[in-house]
C-alpha positions in Angstrom: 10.4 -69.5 -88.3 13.1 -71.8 -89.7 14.8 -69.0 -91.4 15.3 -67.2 -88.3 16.6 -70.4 -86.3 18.7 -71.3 -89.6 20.6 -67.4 -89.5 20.9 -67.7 -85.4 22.5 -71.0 -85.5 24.4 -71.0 -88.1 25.6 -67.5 -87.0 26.2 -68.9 -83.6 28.3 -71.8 -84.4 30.3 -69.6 -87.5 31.5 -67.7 -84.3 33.1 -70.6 -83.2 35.0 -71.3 -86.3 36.3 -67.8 -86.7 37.4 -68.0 -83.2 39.3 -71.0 -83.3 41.1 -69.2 -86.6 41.8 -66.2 -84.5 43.1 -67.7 -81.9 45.4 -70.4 -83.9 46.6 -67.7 -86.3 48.1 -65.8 -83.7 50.6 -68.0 -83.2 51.8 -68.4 -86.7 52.7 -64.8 -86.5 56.8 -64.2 -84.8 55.9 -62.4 -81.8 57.8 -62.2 -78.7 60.4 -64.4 -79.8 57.8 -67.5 -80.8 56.3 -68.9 -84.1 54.1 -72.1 -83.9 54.4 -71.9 -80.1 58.3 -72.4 -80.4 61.0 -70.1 -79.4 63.0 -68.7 -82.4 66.3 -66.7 -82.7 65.0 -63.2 -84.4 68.0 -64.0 -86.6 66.5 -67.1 -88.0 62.7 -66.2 -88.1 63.1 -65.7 -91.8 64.5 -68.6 -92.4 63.1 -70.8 -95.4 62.8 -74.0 -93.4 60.7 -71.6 -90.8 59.0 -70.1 -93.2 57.4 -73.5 -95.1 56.7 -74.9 -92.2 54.5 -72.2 -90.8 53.4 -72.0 -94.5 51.8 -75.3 -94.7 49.9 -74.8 -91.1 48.5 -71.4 -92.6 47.4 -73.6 -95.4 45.5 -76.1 -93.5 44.1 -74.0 -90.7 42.5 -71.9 -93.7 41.1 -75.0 -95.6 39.9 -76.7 -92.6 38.4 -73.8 -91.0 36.8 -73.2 -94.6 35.1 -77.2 -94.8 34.1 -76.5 -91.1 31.7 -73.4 -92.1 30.9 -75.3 -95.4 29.4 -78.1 -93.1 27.8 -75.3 -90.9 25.6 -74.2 -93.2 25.0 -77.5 -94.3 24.0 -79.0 -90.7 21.9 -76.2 -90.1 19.8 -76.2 -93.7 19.0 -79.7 -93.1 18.4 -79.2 -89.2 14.6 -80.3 -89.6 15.0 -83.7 -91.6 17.8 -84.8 -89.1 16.1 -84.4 -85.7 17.3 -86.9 -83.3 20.8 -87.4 -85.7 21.2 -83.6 -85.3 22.8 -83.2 -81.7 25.4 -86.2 -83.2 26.1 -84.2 -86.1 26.6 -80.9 -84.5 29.0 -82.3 -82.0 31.1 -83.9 -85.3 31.2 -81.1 -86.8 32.2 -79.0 -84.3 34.8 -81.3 -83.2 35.9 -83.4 -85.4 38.0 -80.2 -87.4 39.2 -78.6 -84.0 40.8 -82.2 -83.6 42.6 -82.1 -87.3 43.3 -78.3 -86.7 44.8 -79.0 -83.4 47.0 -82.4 -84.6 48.3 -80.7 -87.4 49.4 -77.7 -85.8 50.8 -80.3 -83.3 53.0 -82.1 -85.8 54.1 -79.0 -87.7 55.2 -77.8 -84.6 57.4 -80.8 -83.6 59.0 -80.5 -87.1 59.9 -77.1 -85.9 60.9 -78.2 -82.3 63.5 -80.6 -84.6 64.7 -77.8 -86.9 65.4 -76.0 -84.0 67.7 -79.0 -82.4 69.5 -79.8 -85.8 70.4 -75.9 -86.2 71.4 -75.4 -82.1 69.4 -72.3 -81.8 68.3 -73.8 -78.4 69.4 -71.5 -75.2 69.6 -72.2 -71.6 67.3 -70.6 -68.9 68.5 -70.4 -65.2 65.7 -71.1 -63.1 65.8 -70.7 -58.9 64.8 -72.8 -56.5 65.0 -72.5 -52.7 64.7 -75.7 -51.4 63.9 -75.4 -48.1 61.0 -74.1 -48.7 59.9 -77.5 -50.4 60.4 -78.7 -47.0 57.9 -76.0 -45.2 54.3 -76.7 -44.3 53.5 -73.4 -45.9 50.8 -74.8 -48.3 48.8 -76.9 -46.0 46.7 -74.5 -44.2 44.4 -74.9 -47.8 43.8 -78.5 -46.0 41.7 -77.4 -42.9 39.3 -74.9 -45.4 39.0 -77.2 -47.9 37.8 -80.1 -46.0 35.2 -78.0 -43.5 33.8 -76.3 -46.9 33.0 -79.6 -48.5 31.7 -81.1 -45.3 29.0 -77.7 -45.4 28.2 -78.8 -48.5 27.4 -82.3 -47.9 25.5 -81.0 -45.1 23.6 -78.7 -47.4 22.8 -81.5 -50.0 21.9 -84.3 -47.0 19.1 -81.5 -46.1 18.0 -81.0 -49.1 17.5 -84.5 -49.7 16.3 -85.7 -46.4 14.6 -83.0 -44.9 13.4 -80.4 -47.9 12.5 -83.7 -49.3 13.5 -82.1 -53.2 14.3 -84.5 -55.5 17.5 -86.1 -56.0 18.7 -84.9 -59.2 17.7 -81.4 -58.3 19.2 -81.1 -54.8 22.4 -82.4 -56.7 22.3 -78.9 -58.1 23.3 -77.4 -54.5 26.7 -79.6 -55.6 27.8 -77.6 -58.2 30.4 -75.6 -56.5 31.9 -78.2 -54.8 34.3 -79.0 -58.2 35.3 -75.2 -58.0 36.2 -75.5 -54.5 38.3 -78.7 -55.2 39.6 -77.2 -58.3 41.0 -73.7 -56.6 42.8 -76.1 -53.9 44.3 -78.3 -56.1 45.6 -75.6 -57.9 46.5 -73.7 -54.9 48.5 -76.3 -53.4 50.5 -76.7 -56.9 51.9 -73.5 -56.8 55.7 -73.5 -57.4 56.9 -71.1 -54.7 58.9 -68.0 -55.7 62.7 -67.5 -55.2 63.7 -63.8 -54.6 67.1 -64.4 -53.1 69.6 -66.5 -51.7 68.0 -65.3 -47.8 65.4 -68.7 -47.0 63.5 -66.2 -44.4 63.0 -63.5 -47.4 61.4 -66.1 -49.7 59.9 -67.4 -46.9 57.8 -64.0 -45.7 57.3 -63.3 -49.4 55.8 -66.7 -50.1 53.8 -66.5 -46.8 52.3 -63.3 -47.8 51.2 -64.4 -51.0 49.4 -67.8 -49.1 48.0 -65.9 -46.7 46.0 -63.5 -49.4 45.5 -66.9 -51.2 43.6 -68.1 -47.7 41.7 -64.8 -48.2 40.6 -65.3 -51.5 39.7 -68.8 -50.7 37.6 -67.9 -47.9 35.9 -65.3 -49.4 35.1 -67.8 -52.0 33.7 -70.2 -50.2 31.9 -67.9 -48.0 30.2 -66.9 -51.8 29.2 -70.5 -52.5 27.8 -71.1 -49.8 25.5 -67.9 -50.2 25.0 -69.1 -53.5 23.8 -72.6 -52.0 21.5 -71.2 -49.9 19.8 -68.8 -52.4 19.7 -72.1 -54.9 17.9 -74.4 -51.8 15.5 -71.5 -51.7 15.0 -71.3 -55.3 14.5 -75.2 -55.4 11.9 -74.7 -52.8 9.9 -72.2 -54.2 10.9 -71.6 -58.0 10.8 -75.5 -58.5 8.5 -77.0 -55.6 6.0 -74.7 -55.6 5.9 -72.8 -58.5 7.4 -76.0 -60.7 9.7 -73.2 -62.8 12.1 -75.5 -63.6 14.1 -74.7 -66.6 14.4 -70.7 -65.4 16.2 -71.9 -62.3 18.7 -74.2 -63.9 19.6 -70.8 -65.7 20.1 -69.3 -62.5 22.1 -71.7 -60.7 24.6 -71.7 -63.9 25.2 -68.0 -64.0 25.5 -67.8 -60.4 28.0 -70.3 -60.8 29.9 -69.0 -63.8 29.7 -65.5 -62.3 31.2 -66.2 -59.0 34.3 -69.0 -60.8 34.8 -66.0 -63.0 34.9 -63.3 -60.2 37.4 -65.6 -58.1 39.5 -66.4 -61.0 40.3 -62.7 -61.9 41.1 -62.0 -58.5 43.3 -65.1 -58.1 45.4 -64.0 -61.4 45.8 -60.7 -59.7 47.3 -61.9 -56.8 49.6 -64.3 -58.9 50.7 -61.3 -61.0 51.2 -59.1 -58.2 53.8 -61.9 -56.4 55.6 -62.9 -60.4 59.1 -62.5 -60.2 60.6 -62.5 -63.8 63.5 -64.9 -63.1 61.2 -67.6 -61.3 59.5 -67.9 -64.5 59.8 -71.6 -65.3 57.3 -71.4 -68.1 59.4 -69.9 -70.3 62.4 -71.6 -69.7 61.8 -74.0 -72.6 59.3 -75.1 -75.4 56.9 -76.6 -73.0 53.3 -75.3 -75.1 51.6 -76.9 -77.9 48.5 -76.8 -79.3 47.2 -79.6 -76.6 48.2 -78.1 -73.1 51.6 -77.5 -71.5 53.9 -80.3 -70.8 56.3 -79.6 -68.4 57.3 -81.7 -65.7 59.7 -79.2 -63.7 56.6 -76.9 -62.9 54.6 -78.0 -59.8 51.8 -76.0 -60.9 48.4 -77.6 -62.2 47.3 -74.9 -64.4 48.9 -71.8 -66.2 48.6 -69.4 -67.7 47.6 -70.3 -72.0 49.3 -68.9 -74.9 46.6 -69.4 -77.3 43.1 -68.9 -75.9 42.2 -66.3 -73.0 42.6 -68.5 -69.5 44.6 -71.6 -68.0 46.2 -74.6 -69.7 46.7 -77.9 -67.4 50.3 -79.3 -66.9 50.2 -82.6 -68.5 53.6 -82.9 -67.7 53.6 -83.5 -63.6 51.4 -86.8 -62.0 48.7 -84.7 -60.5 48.3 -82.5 -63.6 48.0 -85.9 -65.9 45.4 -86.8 -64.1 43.1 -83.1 -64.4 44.3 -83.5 -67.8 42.4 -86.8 -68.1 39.5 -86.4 -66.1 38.8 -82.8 -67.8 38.8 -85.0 -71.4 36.8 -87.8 -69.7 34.6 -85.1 -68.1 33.7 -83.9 -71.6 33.3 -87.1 -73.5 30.8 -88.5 -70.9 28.8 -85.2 -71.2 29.0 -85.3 -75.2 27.6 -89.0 -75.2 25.3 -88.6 -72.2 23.8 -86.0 -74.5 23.7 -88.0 -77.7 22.4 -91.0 -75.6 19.6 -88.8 -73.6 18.3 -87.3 -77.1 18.5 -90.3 -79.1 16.6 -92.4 -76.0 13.7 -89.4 -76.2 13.1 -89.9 -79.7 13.1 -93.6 -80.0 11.8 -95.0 -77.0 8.1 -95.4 -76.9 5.9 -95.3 -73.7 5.4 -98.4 -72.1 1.7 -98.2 -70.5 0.5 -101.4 -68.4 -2.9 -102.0 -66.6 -2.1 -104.2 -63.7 -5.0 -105.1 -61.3 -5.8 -101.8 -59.8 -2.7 -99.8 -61.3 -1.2 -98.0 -64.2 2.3 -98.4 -64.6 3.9 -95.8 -66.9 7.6 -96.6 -68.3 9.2 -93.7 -69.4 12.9 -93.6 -68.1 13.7 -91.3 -65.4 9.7 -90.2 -65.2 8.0 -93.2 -64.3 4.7 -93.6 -62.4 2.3 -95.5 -60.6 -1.0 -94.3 -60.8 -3.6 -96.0 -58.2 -6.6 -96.4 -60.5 -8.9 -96.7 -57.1 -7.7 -92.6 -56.7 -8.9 -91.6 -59.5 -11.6 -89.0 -59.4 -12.1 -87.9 -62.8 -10.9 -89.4 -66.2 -11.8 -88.2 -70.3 -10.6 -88.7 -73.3 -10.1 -85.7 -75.0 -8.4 -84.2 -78.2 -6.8 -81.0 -78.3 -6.9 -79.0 -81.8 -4.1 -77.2 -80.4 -2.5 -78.5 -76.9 -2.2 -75.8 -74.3 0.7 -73.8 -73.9 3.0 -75.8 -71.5 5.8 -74.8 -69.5 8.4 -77.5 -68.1 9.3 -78.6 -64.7 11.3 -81.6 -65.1 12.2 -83.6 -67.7 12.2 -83.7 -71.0 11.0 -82.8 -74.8 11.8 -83.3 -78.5 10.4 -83.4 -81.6 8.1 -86.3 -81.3 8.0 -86.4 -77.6 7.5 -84.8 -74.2 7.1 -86.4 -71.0 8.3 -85.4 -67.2 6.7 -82.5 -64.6 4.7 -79.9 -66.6 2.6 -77.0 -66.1 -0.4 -76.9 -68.6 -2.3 -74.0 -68.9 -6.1 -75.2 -67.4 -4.2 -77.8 -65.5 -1.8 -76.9 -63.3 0.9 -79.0 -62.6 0.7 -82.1 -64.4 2.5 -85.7 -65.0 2.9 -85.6 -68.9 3.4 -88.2 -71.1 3.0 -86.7 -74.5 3.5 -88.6 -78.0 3.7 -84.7 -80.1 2.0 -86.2 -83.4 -1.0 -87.8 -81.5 -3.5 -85.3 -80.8 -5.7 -87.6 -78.8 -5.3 -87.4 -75.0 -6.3 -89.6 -71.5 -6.7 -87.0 -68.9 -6.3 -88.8 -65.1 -7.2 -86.5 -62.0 -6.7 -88.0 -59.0 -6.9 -87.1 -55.2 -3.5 -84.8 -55.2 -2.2 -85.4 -59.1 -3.4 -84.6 -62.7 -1.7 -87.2 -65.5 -1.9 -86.2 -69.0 -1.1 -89.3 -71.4 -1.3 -90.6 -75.1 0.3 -93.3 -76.8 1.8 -93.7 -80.1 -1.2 -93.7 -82.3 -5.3 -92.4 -81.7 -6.3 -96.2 -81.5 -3.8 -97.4 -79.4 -4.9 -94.4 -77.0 -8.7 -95.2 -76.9 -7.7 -98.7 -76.2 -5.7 -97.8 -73.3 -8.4 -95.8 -72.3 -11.0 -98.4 -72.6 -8.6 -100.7 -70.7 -8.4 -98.1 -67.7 -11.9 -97.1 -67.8 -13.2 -101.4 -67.4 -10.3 -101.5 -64.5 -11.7 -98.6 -62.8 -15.7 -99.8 -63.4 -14.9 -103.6 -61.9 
């Protein structure tokens, strides 16, 4: 079994390497008039100071993509003895070389930016502007769609909530396309708008055509999310509620969702290629890519097209585009040390079990319970040779522990609280709910069980 979960992984995470080097060696190759994400004169491409500078990234992207498989491998062979280190040491060495890769691109491609000054092979780029269209209230009819859809949304998630009754966390689901929704109309309204001639009511009916498909497309997309709500408040209600399948609806929620933000954004780059006009093409009208984003603070727009990998790159360069910039990074390290934090918090936190008066209190994070020991209609102490197949609801499991909403075969739905190298078990019917529970060691389990058993018997 480790073999094949050693070749997957490691095969898995060697994809990621080779296509960071594929995409990062593209652009130490001259093509259309760039090396190293710089504009150079075809004249001077060969130059020797061009040439040893792009030389020395080569170098280092081959080395450190090199260490970064090394490590790989490595990671992955000891994968069993590092168990709850192992999520910390997959995001370090996943990361930690895509951050050296990138500022050492970075810096050989300022060097090249200052070549470029010293030698004057910079050019000029006329770029048009109407300005009274900065003045129309083309772009605010996004306003009135954006603001009903989210208030649908809330709706949707209040209901869930409040009248579905469904669990917090899990109606919070029925949220998830409220970012994309906020993200297409931030990006929407950030559009520069496109000059075809000195005639204001010529760019004016060519801009207003290209909003008014925009509207379209946003509509459209928002009339898809909320579909996608509705199937996900069904599935909560039946996929998670009553048949407690969990895990197989997260997976469905996040493919809807990733299929419908991948639909929309192909047919929103359509509709921006269709309206491109070569000479409003402020992108290109100096060096403003590097191996971080685009940094340009004469284009309005939030995102843009990227030179390197297949998508958009945010505008770091305009107040509005800072701050995507920031909260996309923030975004990402809260997720990377919520996930370090959550696996490192299932593996060392123990149980917490206490018999007061007529109740069993259960710490265990999120999952706690109360269990009324005067309900309780049938309890044993049992040990399992081999514990039943179980299939999660909610919560959580890891090497030495899994605990949350469970269905166990022979037991239906049940409360688990399950210490994995314990084979000793406390099995608690009550009137509506079935507990399954051990503690960290067989004594300290028949104890507890004694201790429940004299509370129930007084």
């Amino acid at each position: 079994m480790f073999i094949y979960m050693f070749i997957f992984t490691t095969l898995i995470l060697s994809s990621y390497t080779f296509l960071m080097y594929y995409f990062y060696s593209k652009t130490l190759k001259y093509k259309n008039g760039e090396v190293l994400l710089v504009k150079i004169p075809y004249g001077n491409k060969d130059d020797a100071e061009v040439f040893e500078i792009v030389k020395k990234a080569r170098k280092m992207l081959k080395i450190v993509s090199i260490v970064q498989l090394i490590l790989i491998v490595f990671l992955n062979l000891f994968m069993l003895y590092l168990q709850m280190v192992y999520i910390l040491a997959f995001f370090i060495v996943i990361l930690v070389p895509t951050v050296v890769e990138v500022l050492y691109l970075n810096s050989q491609r300022k060097k090249l930016v200052l070549l470029k000054s010293e030698k004057g092979w910079n050019s000029q780029t006329d770029v048009f502007i109407d300005t009274k269209l900065l003045n129309s209230n083309l772009k605010s009819r996004y306003n009135k769609i954006c603001i009903y859809a989210l208030l649908i949304f809330v709706i949707f998630i209040i209901l869930d909530i409040f009248f579905l009754k469904t669990e917090f966390i899990v109606a919070m689901i029925v949220g998830v396309p409220i970012p994309l929704i906020l993200l297409f109309f931030i990006v929407m309204k950030s559009e520069n708008y496109i000059y075809i001639s000195e005639d204001f009511e010529e760019n004016y009916n060519y801009n207003f055509n290209k909003i008014n498909e925009n509207i379209s497309l946003f509509k459209q997309m928002v009339i898809a999310n909320i579909v996608s709500v509705i199937i996900q408040i069904l599935g909560i209600n039946i996929l998670v509620n009553k048949l407690g399948i969990f895990s197989n609806f997260i997976l469905m929620v996040i493919l809807l969702s990733v299929f419908v933000m991948i639909y929309y954004i192909i047919k929103y780059n359509k509709i921006n290629k269709k309206y491109e006009v070569n000479k409003n093409s402020i992108a290109d009208s100096g060096d403003f890519y590097d191996y971080i984003s685009y940094d340009n603070p004469y284009d309005n727009r939030v995102f843009v097209a990227d030179k390197i990998f297949l998508g958009m790159s945010i505008n770091r360069g305009t107040p509005k585009g800072k701050l995507v910039f920031i909260a996309n990074y923030l975004i990402g390290a809260i997720l990377i040390i919520g996930a370090v934090y959550f696996v490192m918090l299932i593996e060392t936190k123990d149980y917490t079990y206490t018999v007061n008066k007529d109740i069993l209190e259960i710490d265990a994070g999120e999952f706690d319970s109360k269990i009324d020991l005067n309900d309780v209609k049938n309890i044993e102490l049992k040990e399992f040779e081999e514990f039943p197949d179980a299939t999660r609801s909610i919560g959580a499991a890891s090497n030495k522990k899994s605990y949350g909403k469970w269905r166990v075969e022979g037991y239906g739905k049940v409360n688990l609280y399950k210490n994995n190298d314990v084979d000793l078990y406390i099995i608690i019917k009550t009137k509506d709910k079935t507990y399954i529970l051990n503690d960290n060691t067989k004594d300290s389990t028949k104890k507890l069980y004694d201790d429940i058993l004299n509370t129930i018997n007084k």
